[in-house]
MIZA-750459 format. One record per residue: x, y, z of N, C-alpha, C in turn; residue number from 0. Coordinates in steps of 0.02 Angstrom, whole numbers, plus 50000, padded with zeros to 5 digits. Layout:
    nxx    nyy    nzz   caxx   cayy   cazz    cxx    cyy    czz   nr
      X      Y      Z      X      Y      Z      X      Y      Z  NUM
...
//
This chain:
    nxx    nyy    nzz   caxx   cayy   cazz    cxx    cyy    czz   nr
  52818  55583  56296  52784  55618  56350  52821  55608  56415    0
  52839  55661  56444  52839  55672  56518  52808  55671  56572    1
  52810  55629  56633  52744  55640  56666  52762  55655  56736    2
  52733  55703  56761  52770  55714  56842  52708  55709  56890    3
  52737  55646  56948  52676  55648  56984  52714  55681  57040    4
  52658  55725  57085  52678  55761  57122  52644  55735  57191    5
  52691  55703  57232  52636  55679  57279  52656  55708  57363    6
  52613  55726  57369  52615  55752  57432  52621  55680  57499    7
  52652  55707  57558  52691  55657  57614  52592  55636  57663    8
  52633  55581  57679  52575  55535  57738  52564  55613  57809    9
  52497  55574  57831  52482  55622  57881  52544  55627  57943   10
  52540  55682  58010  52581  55668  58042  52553  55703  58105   11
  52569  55704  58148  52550  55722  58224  52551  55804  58218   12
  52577  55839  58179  52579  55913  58181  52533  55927  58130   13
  52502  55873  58058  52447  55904  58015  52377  55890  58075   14
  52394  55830  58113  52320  55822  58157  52286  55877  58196   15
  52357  55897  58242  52312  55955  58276  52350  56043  58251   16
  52346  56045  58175  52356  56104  58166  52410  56139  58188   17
  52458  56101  58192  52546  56138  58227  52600  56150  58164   18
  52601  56181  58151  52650  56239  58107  52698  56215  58079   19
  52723  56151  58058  52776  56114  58016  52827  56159  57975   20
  52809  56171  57935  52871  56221  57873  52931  56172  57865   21
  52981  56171  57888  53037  56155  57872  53059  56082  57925   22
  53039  56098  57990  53046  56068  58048  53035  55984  58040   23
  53082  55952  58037  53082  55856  58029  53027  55813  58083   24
  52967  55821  58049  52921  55787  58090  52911  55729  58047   25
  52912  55676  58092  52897  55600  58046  52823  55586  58034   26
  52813  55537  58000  52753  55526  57994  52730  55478  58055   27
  52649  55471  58071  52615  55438  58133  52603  55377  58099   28
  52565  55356  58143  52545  55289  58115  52486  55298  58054   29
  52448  55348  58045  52387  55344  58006  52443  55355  57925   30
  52484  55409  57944  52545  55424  57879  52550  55352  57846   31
  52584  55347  57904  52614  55262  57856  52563  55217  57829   32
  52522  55207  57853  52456  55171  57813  52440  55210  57739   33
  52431  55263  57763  52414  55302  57681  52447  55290  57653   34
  52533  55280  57671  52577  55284  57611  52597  55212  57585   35
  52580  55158  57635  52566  55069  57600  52509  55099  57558   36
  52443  55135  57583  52388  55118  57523  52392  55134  57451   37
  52455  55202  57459  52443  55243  57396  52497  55202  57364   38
  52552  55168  57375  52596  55140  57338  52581  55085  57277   39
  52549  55053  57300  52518  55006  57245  52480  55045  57181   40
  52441  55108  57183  52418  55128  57158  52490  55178  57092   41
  52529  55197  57146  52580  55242  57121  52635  55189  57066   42
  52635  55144  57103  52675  55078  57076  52637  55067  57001   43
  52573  55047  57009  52544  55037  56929  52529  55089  56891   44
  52568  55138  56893  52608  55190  56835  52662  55189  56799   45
  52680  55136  56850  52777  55107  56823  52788  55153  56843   46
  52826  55196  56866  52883  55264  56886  52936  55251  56846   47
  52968  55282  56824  53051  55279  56806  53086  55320  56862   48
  53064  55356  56901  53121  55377  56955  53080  55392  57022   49
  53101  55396  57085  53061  55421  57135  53127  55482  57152   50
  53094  55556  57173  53136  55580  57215  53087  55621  57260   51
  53125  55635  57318  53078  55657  57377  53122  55717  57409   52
  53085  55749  57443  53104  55776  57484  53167  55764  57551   53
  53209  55785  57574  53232  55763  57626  53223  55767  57682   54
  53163  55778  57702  53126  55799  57776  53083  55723  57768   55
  53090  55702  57857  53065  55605  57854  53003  55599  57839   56
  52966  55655  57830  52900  55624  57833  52883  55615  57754   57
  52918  55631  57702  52914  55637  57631  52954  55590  57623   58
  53039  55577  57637  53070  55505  57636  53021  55450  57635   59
  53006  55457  57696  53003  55399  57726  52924  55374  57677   60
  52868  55419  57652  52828  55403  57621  52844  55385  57531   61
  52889  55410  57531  52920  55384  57464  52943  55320  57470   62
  52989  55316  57520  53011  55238  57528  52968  55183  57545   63
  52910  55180  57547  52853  55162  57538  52841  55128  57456   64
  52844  55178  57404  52827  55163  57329  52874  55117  57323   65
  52954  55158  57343  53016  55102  57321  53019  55055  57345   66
  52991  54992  57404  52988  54949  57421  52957  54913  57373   67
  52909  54929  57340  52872  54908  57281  52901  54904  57238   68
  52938  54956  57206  52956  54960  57116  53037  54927  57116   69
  53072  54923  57200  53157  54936  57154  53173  55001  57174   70
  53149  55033  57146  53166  55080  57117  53209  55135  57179   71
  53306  55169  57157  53319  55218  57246  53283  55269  57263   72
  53277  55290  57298  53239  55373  57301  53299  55430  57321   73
  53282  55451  57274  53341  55522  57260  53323  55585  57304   74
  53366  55606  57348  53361  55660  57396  53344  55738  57360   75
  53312  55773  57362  53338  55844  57338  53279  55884  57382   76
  53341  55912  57437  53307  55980  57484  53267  56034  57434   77
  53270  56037  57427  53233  56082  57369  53159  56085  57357   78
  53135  56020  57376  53069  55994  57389  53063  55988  57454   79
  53089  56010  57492  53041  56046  57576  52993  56102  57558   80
  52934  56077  57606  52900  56141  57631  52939  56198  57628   81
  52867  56264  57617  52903  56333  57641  52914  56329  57712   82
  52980  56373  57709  52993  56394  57785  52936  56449  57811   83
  52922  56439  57865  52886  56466  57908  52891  56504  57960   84
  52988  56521  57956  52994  56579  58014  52999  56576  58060   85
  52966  56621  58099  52960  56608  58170  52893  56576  58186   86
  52849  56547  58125  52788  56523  58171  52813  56442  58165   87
  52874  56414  58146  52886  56344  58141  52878  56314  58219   88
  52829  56273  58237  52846  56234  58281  52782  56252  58341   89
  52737  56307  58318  52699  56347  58345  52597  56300  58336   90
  52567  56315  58361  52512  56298  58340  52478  56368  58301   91
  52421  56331  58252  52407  56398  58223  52386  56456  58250   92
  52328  56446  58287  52312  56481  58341  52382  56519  58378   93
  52419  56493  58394  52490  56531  58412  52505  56578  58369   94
  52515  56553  58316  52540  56605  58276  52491  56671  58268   95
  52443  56640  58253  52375  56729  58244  52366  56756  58315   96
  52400  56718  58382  52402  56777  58437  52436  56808  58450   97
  52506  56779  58416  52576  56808  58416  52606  56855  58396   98
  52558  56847  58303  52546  56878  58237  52493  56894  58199   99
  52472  56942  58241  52422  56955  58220  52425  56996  58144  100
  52445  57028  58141  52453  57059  58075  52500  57020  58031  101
  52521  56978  58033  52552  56930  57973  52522  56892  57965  102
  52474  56841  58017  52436  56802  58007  52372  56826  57976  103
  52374  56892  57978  52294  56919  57932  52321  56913  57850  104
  52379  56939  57862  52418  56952  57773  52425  56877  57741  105
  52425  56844  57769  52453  56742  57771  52359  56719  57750  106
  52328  56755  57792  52243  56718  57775  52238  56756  57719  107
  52238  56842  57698  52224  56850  57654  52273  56817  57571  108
  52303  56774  57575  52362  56763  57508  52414  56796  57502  109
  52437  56830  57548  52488  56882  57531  52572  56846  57534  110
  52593  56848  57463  52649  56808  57465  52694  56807  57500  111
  52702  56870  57544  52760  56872  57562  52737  56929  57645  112
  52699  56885  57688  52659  56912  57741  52704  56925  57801  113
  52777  56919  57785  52835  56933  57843  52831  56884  57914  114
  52872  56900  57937  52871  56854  58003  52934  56795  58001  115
  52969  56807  57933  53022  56761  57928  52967  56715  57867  116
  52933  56713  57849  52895  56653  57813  52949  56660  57743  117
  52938  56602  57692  52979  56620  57624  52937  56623  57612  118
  52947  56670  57537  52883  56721  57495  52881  56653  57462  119
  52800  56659  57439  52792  56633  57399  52813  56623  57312  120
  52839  56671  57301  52877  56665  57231  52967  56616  57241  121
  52977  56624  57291  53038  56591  57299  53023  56538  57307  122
  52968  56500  57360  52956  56455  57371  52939  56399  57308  123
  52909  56444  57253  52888  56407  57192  52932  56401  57156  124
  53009  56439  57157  53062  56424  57096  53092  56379  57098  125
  53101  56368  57170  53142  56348  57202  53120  56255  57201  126
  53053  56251  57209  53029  56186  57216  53017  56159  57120  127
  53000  56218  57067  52983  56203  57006  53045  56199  56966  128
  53107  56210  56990  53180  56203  56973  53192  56141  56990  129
  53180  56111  57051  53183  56032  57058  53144  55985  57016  130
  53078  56016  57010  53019  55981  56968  53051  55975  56895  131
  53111  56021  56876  53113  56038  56785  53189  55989  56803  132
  53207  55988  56841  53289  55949  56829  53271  55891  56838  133
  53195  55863  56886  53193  55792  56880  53176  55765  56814  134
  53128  55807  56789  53094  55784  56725  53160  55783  56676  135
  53209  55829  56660  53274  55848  56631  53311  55766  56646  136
  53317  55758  56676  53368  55690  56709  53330  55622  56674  137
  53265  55634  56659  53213  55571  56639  53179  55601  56597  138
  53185  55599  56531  53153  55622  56478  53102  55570  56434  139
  53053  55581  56429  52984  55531  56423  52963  55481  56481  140
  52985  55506  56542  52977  55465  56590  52930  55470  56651  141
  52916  55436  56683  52871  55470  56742  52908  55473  56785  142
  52879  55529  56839  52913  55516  56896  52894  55549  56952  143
  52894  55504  56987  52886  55533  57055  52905  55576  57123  144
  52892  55632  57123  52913  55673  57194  52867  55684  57247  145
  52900  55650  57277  52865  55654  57350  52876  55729  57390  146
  52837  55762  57416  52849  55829  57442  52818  55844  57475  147
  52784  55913  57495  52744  55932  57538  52669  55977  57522  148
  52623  55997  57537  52562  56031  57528  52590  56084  57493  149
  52609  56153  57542  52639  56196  57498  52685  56187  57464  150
  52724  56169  57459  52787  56151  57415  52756  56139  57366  151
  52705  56076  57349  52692  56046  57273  52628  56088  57241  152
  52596  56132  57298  52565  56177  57277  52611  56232  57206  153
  52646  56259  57256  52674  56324  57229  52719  56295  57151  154
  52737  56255  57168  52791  56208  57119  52746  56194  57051  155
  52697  56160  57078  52665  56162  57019  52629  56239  56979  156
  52601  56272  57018  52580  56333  56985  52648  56371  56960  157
  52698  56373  56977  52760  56410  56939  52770  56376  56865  158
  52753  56302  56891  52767  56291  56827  52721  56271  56763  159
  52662  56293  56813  52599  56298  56732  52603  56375  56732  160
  52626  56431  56757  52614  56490  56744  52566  56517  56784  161
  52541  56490  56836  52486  56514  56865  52500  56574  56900  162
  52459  56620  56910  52473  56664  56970  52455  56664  57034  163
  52469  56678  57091  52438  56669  57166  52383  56659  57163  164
  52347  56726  57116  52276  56711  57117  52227  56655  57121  165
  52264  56627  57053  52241  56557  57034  52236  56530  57067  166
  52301  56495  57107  52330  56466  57136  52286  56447  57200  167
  52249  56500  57241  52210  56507  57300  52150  56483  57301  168
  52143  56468  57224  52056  56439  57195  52086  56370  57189  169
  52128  56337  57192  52158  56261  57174  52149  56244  57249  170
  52106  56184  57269  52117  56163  57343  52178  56116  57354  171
  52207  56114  57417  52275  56082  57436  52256  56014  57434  172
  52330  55981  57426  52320  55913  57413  52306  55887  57474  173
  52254  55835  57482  52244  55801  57547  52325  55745  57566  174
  52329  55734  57616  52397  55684  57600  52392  55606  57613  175
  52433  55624  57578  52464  55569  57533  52422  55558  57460  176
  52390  55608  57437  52373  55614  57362  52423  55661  57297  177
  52397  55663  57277  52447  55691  57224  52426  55711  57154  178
  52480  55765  57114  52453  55806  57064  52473  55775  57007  179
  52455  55768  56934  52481  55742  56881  52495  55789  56827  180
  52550  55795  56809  52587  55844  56756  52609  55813  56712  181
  52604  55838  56625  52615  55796  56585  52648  55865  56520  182
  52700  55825  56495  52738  55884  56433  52726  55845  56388  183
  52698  55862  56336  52716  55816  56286  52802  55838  56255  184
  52841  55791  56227  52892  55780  56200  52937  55776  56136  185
  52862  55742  56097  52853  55753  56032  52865  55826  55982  186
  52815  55793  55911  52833  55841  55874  52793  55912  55898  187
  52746  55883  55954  52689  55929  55976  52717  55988  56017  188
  52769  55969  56041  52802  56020  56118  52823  56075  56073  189
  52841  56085  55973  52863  56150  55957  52777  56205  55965  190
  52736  56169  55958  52688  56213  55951  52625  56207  56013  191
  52652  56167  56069  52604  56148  56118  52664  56152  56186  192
  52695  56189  56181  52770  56183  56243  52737  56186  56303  193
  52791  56163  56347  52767  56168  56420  52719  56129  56460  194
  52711  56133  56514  52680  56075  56566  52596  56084  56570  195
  52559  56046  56570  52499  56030  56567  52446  55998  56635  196
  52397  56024  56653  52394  55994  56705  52347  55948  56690  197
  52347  55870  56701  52279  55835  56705  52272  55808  56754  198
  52273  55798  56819  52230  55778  56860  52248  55800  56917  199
  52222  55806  56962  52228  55831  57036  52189  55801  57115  200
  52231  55800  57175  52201  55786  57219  52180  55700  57212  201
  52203  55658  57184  52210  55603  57174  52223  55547  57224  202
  52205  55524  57264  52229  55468  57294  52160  55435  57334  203
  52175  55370  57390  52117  55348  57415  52103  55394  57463  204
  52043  55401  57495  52021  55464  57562  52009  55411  57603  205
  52069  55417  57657  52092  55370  57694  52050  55394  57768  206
  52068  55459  57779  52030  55512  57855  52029  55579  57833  207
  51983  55619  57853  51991  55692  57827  52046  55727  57860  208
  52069  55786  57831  52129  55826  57795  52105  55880  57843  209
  52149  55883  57894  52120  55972  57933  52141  56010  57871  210
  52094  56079  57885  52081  56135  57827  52153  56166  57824  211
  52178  56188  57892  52212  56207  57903  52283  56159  57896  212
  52335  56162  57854  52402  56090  57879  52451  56120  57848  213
  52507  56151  57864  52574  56165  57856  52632  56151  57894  214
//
């Protein structure tokens, strides 16, 4: 068995008051870093066989958190950033729906690909579930950990159970510093049971509440 934990990054000064992250290197605050000492111990008594994270600090730096614990290096791969966000990166939300008004209606209603510079959502998910299949590929019966972002481990994971947007919009976002659990079996079972499985979700301690809104 394969097991992929998908864990989303510590809080940060742009999820607090609703400011537009995407791609943009915001570190984590002080409440981040606490979540990510709390969740480590917990992440740690899974054993990991690998950590890899994102390369934006606020996902590093919450990964390097677990690896202080296990040993264990943490492996870079851009690939696990947030979606880009365009021109609303760096914006408050409210900014953006006065700015954009008609993309920000297409963005509330699910629309994958609501313009404004944002990445569609289908790219955003290959792109992050291609990292998800080469980590598991690199560690075969192993667990492992990627540290990433809300949307990112959103989309990542629904590409790679098959989900559609639809679905996808009924699944609530990970609070942070919690995380998703994906499991393949490996065995003789994977000729007639193939592919990724989801068992658990939204997982970790509830440290402070999660604005509704956090990208």
């Amino acid at each position: 068995m394969t097991r992929l934990i998908v864990w989303r990054h510590g809080n940060t000064e742009w999820n607090a008051t609703s400011r537009v992250q995407g791609q943009t290197d915001v570190s984590l605050n002080d409440l981040g870093r606490e979540q990510a000492r709390a969740a480590a111990p917990l992440l740690a008594a899974l054993r990991p066989d690998a950590i890899v994270a994102s390369d934006l600090r606020r996902a590093a730096d919450t990964a390097a958190a677990l690896a202080a614990l296990t040993g264990l290096p943490v492996r870079s791969d851009p690939r696990l950033r947030e979606r880009h966000f365009g021109r609303w990166q760096g914006l408050f939300l409210t900014e953006a729906a006065e700015r954009f008004p008609a993309e920000f209606a297409r963005w509330r209603a699910g629309d994958p690909d609501p313009g404004a510079g944002l990445e569609t959502l289908d790219d955003l998910g290959k792109r992050v579930a291609d990292a998800f299949t080469d980590a598991a590929e690199a560690n075969p019966g192993g667990t492992i950990v990627l540290a990433t972002h809300g949307g990112a481990a959103r989309q990542g994971v629904g590409h790679l159970l098959g989900w559609d947007h639809g679905v996808l919009r009924s699944v609530g976002s990970l609070a942070n510093c919690h995380w998703t659990e994906l499991r393949r079996d490996d065995g003789v079972e994977r000729r007639t049971r193939p592919g990724w499985h989801l068992r658990a979700h939204n997982v970790g301690l509830i440290t402070a509440p999660t604005p509704a809104e956090s990208v």
